[in-house]
N, C-alpha and C positions, 0 to 999 in steps of 0.2 A: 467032811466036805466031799460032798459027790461032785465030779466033772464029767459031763455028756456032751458031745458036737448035738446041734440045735439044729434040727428036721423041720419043713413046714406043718408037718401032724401036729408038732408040740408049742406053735404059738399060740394057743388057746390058753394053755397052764402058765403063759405069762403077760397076758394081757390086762389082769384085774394089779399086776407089780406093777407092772410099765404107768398102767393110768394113773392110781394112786400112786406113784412116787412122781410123776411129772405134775400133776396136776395139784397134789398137796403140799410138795418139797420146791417144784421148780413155778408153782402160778401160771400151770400151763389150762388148758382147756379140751383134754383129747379126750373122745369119746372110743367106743369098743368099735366103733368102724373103721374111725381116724386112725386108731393105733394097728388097727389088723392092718390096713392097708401100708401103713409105713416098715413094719415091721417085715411083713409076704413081699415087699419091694427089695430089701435088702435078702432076705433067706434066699428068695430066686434069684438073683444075679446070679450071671456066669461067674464061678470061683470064688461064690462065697464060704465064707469059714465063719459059724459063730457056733456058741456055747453055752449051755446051760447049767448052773448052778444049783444043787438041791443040799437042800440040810436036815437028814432022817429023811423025809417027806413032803418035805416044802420045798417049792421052787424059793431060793430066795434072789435069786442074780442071772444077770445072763450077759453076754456078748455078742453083739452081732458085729460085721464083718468083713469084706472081701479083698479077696487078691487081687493086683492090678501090677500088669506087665509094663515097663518101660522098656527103653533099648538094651540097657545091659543090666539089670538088675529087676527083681519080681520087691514089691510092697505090699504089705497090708493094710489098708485101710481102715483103722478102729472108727464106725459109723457110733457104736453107743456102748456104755459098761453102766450096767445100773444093779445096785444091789439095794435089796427092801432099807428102807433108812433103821428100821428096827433090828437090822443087825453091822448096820456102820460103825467105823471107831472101834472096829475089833479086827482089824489086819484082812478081814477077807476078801476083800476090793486087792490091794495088793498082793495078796496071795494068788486069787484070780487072775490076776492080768499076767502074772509070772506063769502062770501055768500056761496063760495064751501066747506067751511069745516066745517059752518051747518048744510048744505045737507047731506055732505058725516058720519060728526058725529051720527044724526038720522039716518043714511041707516046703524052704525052700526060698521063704522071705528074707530080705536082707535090712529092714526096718520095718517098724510101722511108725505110720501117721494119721494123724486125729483131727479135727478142729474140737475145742472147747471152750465151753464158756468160761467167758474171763471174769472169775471171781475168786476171791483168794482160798475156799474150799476147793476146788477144781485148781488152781495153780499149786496151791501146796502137794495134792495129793497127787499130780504128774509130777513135780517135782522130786517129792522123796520117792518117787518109783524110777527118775532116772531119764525124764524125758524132759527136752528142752524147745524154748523156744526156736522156730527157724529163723535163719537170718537169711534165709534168700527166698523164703515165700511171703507174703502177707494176702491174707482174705480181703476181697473186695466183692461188695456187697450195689444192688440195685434195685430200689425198689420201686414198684409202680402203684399210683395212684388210682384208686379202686372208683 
């Protein structure tokens, strides 16, 4: 398991992951535009932190990422952790993210925080990595009529 910090040179090498696991695993609909543009949205922020994943020679996983100052404390913001589903169920998602909140602890974070979808694959697997629900935020959502 190779770990590299994730440059915008190298979202090319994970755009054909990203689609194919959103689109085939999550019934999503992102095309190689869609996904470049979401992906260069987060790579360039100010104080991003993400991460690429290779196994021998394959991309298989990545993290993207950023830092976000408050008044007395810096946070990470986990934007996305996606690993090819053809190597899921074998510990490197958690392996992964342990690696990421080494990093991001020495660079100075005092948590991170995520939104995820609420489904019991996504709740177990924050779960056994150690993350909890918040009790003083909840997501509120608004959407407009097209």
């Amino acid at each position: 398991m190779i770990i590299k910090e994730m440059k915008v040179e190298d979202i090319d090498y994970i755009l054909n992951l990203y689609i194919d696991y959103y689109n085939n695993i999550e019934g999503a609909n992102w095309t190689r535009q869609t996904a470049y543009k979401r992906i260069h949205q987060v790579i360039t922020m100010d104080s991003s932190y993400s991460l690429l994943l290779k196994d021998n020679y394959k991309y298989i996983g990545f993290i993207i990422g950023y830092f976000k100052q408050y008044d007395d404390i810096i946070g990470y913001t986990l934007e996305e952790i996606v690993i090819d589903y053809t190597f899921q169920n074998r510990g490197l998602g958690s392996r992964f993210l342990d690696q990421l909140e080494k990093k991001v602890k020495e660079l100075g974070a005092s948590c991170i925080e995520l939104k995820s979808v609420n489904d019991p694959m996504h709740n177990h697997f924050y779960k056994v990595n150690g993350y909890l629900d918040s009790d003083s935020f909840i997501e509120k959502v608004k959407w407009f009529s097209l």
